[in-house]
BAKOL-661031 format. One record per residue (C-alpha): x negated, y negated, z negated; residue in one letter. Coordinates in steps of 0.02 Angstrom, whole numbers, plus 50000, padded with zeros to 5 digits. Layout:
BEGIN
XYZA...
This chain:
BEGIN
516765109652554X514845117552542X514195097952557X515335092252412X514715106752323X513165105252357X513335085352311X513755090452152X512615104152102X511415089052163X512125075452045X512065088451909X510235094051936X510035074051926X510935073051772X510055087851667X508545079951724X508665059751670X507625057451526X508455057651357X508175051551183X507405057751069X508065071850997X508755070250802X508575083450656X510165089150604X509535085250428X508155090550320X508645108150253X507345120850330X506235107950408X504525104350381X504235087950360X502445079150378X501875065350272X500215054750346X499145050050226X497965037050283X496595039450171X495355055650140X495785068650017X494985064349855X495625048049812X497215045749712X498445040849852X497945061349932X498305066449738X499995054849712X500525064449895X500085083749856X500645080949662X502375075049749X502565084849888X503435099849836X504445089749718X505145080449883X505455096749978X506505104449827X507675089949836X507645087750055X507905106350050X506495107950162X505485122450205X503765112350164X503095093550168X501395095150231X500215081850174X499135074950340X497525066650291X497045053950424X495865040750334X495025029050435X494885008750470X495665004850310X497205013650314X497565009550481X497055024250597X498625033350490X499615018350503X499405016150707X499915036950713X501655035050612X501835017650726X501975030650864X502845045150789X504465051850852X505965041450742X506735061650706X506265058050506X505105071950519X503495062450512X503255049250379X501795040250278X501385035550108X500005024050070X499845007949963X500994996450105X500124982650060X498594986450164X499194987750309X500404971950295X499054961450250X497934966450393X499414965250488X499554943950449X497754943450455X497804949150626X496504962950604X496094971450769X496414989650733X498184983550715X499344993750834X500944992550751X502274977650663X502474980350501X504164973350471X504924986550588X504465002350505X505785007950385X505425008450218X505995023650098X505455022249914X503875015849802X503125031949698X502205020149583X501565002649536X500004997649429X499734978849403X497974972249465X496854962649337X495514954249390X493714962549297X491814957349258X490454965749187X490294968249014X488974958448970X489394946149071X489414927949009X491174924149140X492424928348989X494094916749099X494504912749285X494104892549210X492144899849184X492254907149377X492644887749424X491194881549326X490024895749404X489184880949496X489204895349643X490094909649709X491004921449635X489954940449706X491514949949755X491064969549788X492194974949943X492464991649961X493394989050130X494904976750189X496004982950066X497534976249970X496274969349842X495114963349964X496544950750022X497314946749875X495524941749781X495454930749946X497314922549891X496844923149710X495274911249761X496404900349858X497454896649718X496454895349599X495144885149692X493544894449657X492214900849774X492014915349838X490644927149902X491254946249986X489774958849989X490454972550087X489674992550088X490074995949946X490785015449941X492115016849839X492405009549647X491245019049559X489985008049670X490694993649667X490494995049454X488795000349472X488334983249571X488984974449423X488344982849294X486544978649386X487184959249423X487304962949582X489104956749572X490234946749465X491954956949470X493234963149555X495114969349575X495864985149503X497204993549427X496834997949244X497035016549265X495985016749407X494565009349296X495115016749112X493255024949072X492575010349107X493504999549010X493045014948872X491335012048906X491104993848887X490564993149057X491934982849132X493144969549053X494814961749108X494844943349105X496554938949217X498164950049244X499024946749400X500794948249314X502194937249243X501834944649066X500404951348992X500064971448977X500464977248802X498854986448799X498014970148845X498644957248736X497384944748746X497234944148945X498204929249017X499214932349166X498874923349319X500644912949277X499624907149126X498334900349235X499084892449384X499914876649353X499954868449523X501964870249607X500664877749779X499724888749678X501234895749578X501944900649725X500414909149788X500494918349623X502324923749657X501844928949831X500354939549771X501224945249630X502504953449760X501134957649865X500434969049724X502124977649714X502064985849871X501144999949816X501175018849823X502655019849957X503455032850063X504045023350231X504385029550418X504335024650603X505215011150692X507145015750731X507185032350607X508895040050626X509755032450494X510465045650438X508845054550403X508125037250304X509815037750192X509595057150164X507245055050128X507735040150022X509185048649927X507855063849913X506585054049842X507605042449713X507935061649642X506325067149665X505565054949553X506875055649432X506545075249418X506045080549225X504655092449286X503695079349418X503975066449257X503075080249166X501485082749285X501555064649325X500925061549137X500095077149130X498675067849253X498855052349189X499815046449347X501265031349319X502665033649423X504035017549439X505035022349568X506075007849682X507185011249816X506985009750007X507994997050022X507514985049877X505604988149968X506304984150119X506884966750062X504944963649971X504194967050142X505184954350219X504834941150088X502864945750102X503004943350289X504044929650306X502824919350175X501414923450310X501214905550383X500584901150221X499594917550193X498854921250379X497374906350380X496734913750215X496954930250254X496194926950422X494704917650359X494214929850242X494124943050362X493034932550476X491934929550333X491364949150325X491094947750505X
């Protein structure tokens, strides 16, 4: 009797000490939730975060969400972190996704992580890319970049989203290009081409509005299937392609483009906690007072759900045997 006893005090010592899963959060009411930002605190991605963050605890009924700065390599140091978070829903990221899908297919080597198994929970914002020059500069269409008779100076400020898609948008349309890298953020990247030093480069138009006041920079290509009604007389890149290759290229980076400012969590995230963060954050962006300080600071919001994001990332991805030897050689050019 003492040795079966004993056997099972043993089996249940055994038993209490097998490993176990990870354990879930009941939900999000009175948790504190963290949110990685990959990139330092000044920038507008840190801004978008700490301007949303309470916003996104109101409607989780959290206690906080806690904004994590943890900029390095591009976006990837914060990338590789949530890659290894635990799936509880308690740690997430938000960061242009782009980035870090794009480095993924271009098989960058601070890559620790597959992008097409995180879980993706909603975009905050999107702001169309147009392509700018100087000025005074005498390149007034993407048909005067072809005629350059050399290549297009392209001012890197790191292996970003534009970085790669300026490499696509050569591709298609078939001009040359030369990436100067060093450059420390956009304000530097203008200043080379003010001085010549460059020809142009890839931006949002908020991200470069006192420019544009200034005169300093001027759009000459939007990469969009209609043109911005505060830039009529920009063609879209639609307008310019004409090649059945090159339109889809344009489609592809077009989607590309939309994967911007977006909230999305570790492999395997208990699905109950990715139905209740994206729930929380289709309310949160619908909520009158963040719509309110949103426009206060000149921020867009255009909000998409998890899911629909989900479905773009697999379309980027599964387009990557067409994308990966560009993307690929134009990260070995920097090299």
């Amino acid at each position: 009797m003492k040795r079966l006893a004993f056997a099972l005090l043993a089996a249940c010592a055994g038993f209490i000490a097998a490993p176990t899963a990870p354990a879930r959060a009941a939900g999000y009411e009175g948790q504190v939730v963290t949110v990685i930002v990959p990139h330092g605190p000044s920038g507008p991605m840190n801004q978008y975060a700490r301007m949303i963050a309470p916003y996104l605890a109101k409607h989780l009924k959290a206690k906080d969400v806690r904004i994590d700065n943890q900029p390095g390599a591009g976006t990837l140091k914060g990338t590789n972190l949530l890659w290894n978070a635990d799936p509880d829903g308690l740690t997430i990221a938000f960061t242009s996704i782009a980035t870090p899908i794009l480095a993924m297919l271009a098989d960058s080597p601070g890559v620790r992580f597959d992008a097409a198994k995180f879980v993706y929970l909603g975009r905050v914002s999107y702001e169309p890319r147009q392509l700018y020059v100087g000025g005074q500069s005498k390149i007034g269409s993407v048909a005067d970049i072809v005629k350059l008779g050399r290549p297009f100076v392209y001012p890197a400020q790191g292996t970003d989203e534009d970085f790669y898609t300026m490499s696509m948008l050569s591709d298609a349309l078939d001009f040359k290009m030369k990436i100067v890298t060093g450059y420390e953020g956009i304000a530097d990247a203008t200043l080379a081409i003010m001085k010549g030093e460059a020809d142009g480069y890839m931006a949002s138009p908020p991200a470069v509005r006192a420019s544009l006041k200034s005169g300093d920079l001027r759009p000459i290509l939007t990469i969009l299937d209609q043109r911005l009604p505060d830039f009529p007389d920009v063609p879209t890149i639609f307008e310019t392609v004409k090649d059945p290759k090159a339109v889809e290229m344009a489609k592809t980076i077009m989607t590309i483009q939309s994967l911007h400012r977006t909230f999305f969590g570790p492999p395997e995230m208990d699905p109950k906690m990715v139905e209740a963060m994206r729930k929380a954050i289709g309310e949160t962006l619908a909520d009158p007072e963040l719509i309110a300080q949103a426009a206060k600071m000149g921020f867009p919001l255009s909000f998409a759900d998890g899911a629909v994001m989900q479905e773009r990332v697999a379309t980027v991805i599964a387009a990557s045997q067409t994308l990966k030897p560009i993307l690929k050689a134009a990260l070995a050019s920097i090299k």
